[in-house]
Structure formats: C-alpha cells, structure tokens
N, C-alpha and C positions, 0 to 999 in steps of 0.2 A: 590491647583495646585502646582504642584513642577516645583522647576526653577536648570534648568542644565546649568553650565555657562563653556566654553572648552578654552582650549588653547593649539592652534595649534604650536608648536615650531619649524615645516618645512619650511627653504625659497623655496622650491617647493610646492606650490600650487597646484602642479595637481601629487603631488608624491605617494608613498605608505603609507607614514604616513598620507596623508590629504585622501586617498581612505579609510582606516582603522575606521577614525572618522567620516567619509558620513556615513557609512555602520551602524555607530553607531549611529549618529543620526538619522537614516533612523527609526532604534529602536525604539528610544524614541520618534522618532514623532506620534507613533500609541499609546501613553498614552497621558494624562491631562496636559502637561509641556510649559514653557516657557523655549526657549535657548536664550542662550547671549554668545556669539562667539568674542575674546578678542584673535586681533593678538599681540603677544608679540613683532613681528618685527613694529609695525605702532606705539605703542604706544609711550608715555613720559614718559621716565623711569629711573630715576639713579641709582645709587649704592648703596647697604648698605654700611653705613660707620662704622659699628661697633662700634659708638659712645654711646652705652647699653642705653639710652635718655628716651628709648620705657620702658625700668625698672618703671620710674617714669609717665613718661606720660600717661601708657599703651595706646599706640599709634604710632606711627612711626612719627620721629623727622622730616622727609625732607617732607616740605607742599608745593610743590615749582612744584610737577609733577602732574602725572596722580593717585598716587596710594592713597588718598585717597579714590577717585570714585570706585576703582579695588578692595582694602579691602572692602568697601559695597556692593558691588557684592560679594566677595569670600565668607562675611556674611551671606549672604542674600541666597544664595545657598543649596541646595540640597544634589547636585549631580556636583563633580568638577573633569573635565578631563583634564587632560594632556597627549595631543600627541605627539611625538617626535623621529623622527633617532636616534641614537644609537653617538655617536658624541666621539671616545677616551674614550670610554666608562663614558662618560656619554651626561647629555641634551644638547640641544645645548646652546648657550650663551644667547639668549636672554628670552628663558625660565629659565635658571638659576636666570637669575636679579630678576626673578620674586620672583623662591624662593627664596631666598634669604631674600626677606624682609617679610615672612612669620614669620622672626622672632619677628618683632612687635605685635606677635598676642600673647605672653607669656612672662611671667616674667622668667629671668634665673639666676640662685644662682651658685656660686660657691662654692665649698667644697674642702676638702682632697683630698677627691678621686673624684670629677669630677663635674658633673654639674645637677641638679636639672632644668628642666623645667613646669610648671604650667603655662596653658594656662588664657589667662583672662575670658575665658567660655570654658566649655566643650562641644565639636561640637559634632553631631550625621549625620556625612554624609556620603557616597559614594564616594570614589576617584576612579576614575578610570585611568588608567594607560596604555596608547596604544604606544608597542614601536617597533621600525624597523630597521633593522640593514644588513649590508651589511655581514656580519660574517655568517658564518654557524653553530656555537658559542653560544647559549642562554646565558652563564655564561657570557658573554664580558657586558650583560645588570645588572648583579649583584649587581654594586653598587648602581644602580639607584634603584631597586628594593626595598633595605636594608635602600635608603634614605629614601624612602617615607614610607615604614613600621612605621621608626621610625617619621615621620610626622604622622600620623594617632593615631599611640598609643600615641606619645605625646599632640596629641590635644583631646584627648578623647576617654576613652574605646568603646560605642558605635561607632563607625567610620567604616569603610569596606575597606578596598583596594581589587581590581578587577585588573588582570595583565592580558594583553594579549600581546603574544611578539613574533611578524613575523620575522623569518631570512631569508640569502641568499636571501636577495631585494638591489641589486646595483644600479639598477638601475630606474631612473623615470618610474612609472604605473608596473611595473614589474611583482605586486603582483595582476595584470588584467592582465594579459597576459594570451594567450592559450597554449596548449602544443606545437602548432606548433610555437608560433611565441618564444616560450621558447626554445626548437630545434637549431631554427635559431641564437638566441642569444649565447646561452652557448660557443659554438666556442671562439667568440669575448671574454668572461670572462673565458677560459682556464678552463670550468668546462663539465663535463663529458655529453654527450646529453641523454644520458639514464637516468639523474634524470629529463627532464624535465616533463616528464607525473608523477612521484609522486610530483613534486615541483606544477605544476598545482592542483592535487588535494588538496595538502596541504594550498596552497593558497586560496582557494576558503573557508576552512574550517575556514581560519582567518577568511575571509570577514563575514563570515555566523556567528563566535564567536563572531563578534562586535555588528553585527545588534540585535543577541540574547539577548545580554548583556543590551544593549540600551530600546529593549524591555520589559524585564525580570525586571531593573530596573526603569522605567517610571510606570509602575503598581503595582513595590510593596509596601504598606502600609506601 
C-alpha cells in the first residue's frame, strides 16, 4: 500500500492551493494509499542552523522539535507533495523550514569548484509539486521549480518530480469560481472581463490535472 504524505504551505485553508491538493487527493483516494497530511504552519519547527552536525551524524543535529517524527514520515513515504502560493517567488516560509532541513538527509563535500551531495540512501519517489500564483507569469514560479528538480536528482536518479502550476488566482477559491462570478470579479483586479470564460475553463483544467495526477499516481506500480 503506498503512503502519500502532503504539505500544505497556504495559511488559507479554503484557498486555491488547498482546492488544487483536495482535487489531488480526491485522486489518490481511488488507489491502495495511506495519507498523512502535515501542516507546516501547526507544527514545531526550528531552523537549520547550518551547523553541517548531519555530516557526521547523518541525521539532523536539533532533537529538540517535531522533525524527527516528519523525517520518518518523509522516509517512509511514497509519494510527497508540496502545496504552495507562489510567495516573492518562492514557498512560503514555513514550507521553506521544512526544506531546509531536508538537508540532513545527505552528506555535503566541498570542492574547487562547488559541492558534491550524496544522499544517505538513494530514494525512488514521486514529488509532486502544486503551485498558485497570483502572476499571470508561470516563469515568477521558476526558482521553485529549478529547486526541487535539484532535490529529486539529488536524492536519487529514480525519483519523479510532477509540476502543476495555476496562475492569475489572487484571490481566495478563485480557481472555483464560475465564469460569471469571474466576470464580476475582474473589475475589482483591473483585469479585462473577457478572460473570464477562458480563465474558467482553464481553471477547471487545473482542478481535473490534480485529481488525474493523484489518480494516475496511486495506481502506478
């Protein structure tokens, strides 16, 4: 049975990043899987301190929070999503903490010319990657993209990264909205009301990319 474990990194709760990852677990509930759903804003969580500790211990130095328990979940896993706005282009802050200390999960050598990482086991999972953005913009999500790339290849050639990335969502639910009530809106965001019937459909096509994705991955071997 595969275990898919998410992290929501919207303090909207009822926004277009948290409607993006329903849609996807809607997916994945129609396969064999256990979820485990890890608010990055509830938990106990410090800082990396970049005190390299994890070199020698391979392990992450601070025993003091939540992250041992959240490392044997991110272990333990499958299938690991990260949801998130778009935020100054990049995640928000408290999904960053997270990453962050994903650095304990490899050894890191210095060189000449840069840095050597080797993970302490080589993973075989599914990242998935749901991002939302108030931009019209796809490239505003580029670095984030470019990060997690090199998370995936770093932690293991078998690995997947999956990207789906909604723009022009300013607003809460946004990306559920009707043409009409998009219409209505646009006014108020000084954007032109003739995209609301393609921003509707386009919307819908996210929704229906996530739940696919969800399901698509829940049943494959």
């Amino acid at each position: 049975m595969k275990k898919v474990l998410t992290f929501n990194g919207s303090p909207r709760k009822t926004g277009n990043t948290t409607a993006l990852l329903k849609q996807f677990l809607r997916g994945v509930e129609e396969g064999s899987v256990i979820i485990k759903e890890i608010d990055p804003y509830e938990i106990n969580l410090q800082y990396c301190r970049g005190c390299l500790r994890c070199n020698l211990l391979k392990r992450c130095s601070v025993q003091t929070d939540d992250w041992t328990g959240i490392s044997r979940e991110i272990l333990e896993s499958d299938i690991l999503v990260f949801a998130t706005p778009v935020y100054f282009r990049h995640v928000t802050a408290p999904l960053k903490k997270i990453i962050d200390r994903f650095r304990s999960f490899v050894h890191v050598q210095i060189t000449e010319t840069g840095l050597i990482h080797t993970p302490w086991e080589k993973w075989n999972k599914d990242f998935v990657l749901l991002l939302t953005m108030g931009s019209s913009d796809k490239s505003e999500a580029d670095g984030i993209i470019d990060l997690f790339r090199f998370m995936t290849g770093m932690l293991g050639d078998n690995n997947h990264l999956h990207v789906i990335t909604a723009t022009r969502l300013a607003v809460t639910r946004q990306v559920e909205r009707t043409r009409e009530e998009l219409q209505k809106l646009y006014p108020r965001l000084m954007l032109p009301e003739e995209l609301a019937e393609k921003d509707a459909e386009q919307n819908r096509i996210w929704l229906e990319a996530c739940y696919r994705l969800g399901k698509e991955l829940a049943k494959r071997s």
